[in-house]
C-alpha positions in Angstrom: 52.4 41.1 8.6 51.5 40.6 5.1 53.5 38.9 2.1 54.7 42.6 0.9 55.5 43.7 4.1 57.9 40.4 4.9 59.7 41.6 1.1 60.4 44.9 2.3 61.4 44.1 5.9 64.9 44.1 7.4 66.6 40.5 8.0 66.4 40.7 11.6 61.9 41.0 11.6 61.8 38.1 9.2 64.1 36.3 11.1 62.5 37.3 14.3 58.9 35.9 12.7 60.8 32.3 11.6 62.1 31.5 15.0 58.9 32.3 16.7 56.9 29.9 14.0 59.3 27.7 13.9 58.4 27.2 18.1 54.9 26.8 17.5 56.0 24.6 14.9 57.7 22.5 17.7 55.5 22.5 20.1 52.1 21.3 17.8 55.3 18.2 17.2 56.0 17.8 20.7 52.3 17.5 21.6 51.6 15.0 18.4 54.6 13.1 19.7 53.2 13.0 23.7 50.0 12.6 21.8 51.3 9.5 20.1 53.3 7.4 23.2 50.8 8.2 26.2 46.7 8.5 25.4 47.7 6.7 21.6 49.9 3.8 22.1 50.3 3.3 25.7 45.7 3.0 25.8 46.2 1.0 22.6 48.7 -1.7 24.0 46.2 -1.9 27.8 43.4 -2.8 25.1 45.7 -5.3 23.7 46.5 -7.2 26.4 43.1 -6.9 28.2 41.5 -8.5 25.0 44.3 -11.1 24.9 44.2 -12.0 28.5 40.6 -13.0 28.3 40.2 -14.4 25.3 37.5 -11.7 24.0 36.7 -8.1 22.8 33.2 -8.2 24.5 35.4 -7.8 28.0 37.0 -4.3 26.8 35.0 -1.1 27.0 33.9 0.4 24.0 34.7 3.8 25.5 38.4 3.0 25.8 38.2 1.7 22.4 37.1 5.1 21.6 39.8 6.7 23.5 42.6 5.2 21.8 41.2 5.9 18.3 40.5 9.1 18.6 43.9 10.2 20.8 45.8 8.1 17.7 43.7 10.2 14.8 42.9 13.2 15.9 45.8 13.5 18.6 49.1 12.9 17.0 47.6 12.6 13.3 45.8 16.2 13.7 48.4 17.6 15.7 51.3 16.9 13.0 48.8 18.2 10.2 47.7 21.1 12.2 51.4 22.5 12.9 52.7 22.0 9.4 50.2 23.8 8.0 50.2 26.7 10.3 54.3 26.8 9.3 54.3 25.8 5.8 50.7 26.9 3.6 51.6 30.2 4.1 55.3 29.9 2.3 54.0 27.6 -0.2 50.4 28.8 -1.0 51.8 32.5 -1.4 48.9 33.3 1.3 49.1 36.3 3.9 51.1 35.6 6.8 48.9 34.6 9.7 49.4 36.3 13.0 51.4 33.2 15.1 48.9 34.1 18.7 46.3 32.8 16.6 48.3 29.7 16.1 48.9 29.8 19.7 45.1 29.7 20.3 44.3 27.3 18.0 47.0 25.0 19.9 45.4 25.9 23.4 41.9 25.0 22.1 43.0 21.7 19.6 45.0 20.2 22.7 42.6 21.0 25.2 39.7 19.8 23.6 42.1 16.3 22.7 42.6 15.8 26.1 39.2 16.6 27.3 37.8 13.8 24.6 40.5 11.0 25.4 40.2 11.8 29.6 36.0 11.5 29.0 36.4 8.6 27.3 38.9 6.8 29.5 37.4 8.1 32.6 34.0 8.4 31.6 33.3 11.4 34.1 30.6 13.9 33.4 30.8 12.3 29.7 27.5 14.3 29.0 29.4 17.7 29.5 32.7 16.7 28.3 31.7 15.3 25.2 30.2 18.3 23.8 32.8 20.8 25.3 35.4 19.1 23.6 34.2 19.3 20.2 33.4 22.6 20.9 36.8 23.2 21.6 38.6 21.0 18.9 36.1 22.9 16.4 36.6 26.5 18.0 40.5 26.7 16.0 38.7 27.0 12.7 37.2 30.3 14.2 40.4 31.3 14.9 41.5 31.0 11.5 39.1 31.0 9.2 38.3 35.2 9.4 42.2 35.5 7.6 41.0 33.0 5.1 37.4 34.4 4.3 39.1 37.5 2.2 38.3 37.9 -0.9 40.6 37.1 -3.5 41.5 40.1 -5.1 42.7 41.8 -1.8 44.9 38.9 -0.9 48.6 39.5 -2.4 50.3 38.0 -5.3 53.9 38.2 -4.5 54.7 36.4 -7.4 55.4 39.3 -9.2 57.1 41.0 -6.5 59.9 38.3 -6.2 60.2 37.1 -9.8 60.6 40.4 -11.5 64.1 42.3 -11.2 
């Protein structure tokens, strides 16, 4: 669906389209927010208290160091900025609509590929194959999107002058 067509649609298709972005919307939150309290905070608080209880930060793994950064930046952080763009750049960057099961693939791959990275670095199983994988996955949502975004400007749609004129 395309800016023009959402003009000239009937209320119940646009509404139709809000409801179902606004529930990937929720869940990319959702998953920043579990994101955020388990792999994020709860890892950050056990390295806490394992450097205070002996008295040194040579004691702690460097892999779980790892862990909790990258669950805090690119989990919740990447999350939050991944879901509000997917729902808002389109209505504020007067861009083509995106089709929302790409943003349901982009989810499946982004949070996969999270949770492989923070589970490899906590775990440190088959850290040679997970590694990679993982960044494979948290980098394969920019193929998902960026075919949409590769159009050349003059065949993306200017509503501009669709909505302001009378």
């Amino acid at each position: 669906m395309n800016t023009v067509s959402e003009i000239t649609a009937e209320p119940s298709v646009i509404v139709q389209r809000e409801v179902r972005m606004q529930r990937l919307l929720i869940a990319y939150i959702l998953t920043g927010l579990l994101f955020l309290l388990l792999p994020g905070t709860f890892l950050g608080v056990w390295n806490l208290i394992s450097i205070s209880s002996r008295h040194a930060l040579d004691s702690l793994s460097p892999a779980w160091i790892q862990a909790h950064g990258h669950a805090q930046i690119f989990g919740w952080i990447g999350t939050f900025i991944l879901g509000i763009g997917f729902y808002s750049l389109t209505k504020m960057g007067r861009l083509p609509t995106f089709a929302i099961p790409r943003g349901w693939t982009c989810f499946a791959l982004w949070t996969t590929g999270i949770t492989l990275r923070w589970f490899e670095g906590v775990v440190g199983w088959q850290w040679r194959i997970l590694l990679p994988f993982s960044a494979f996955l948290r980098a394969g949502w920019v193929s998902v999107v960026l075919p949409d975004r590769l159009q050349p400007s003059a065949s993306r749609i200017d509503c501009g002058t669709a909505i302001d004129q009378p």
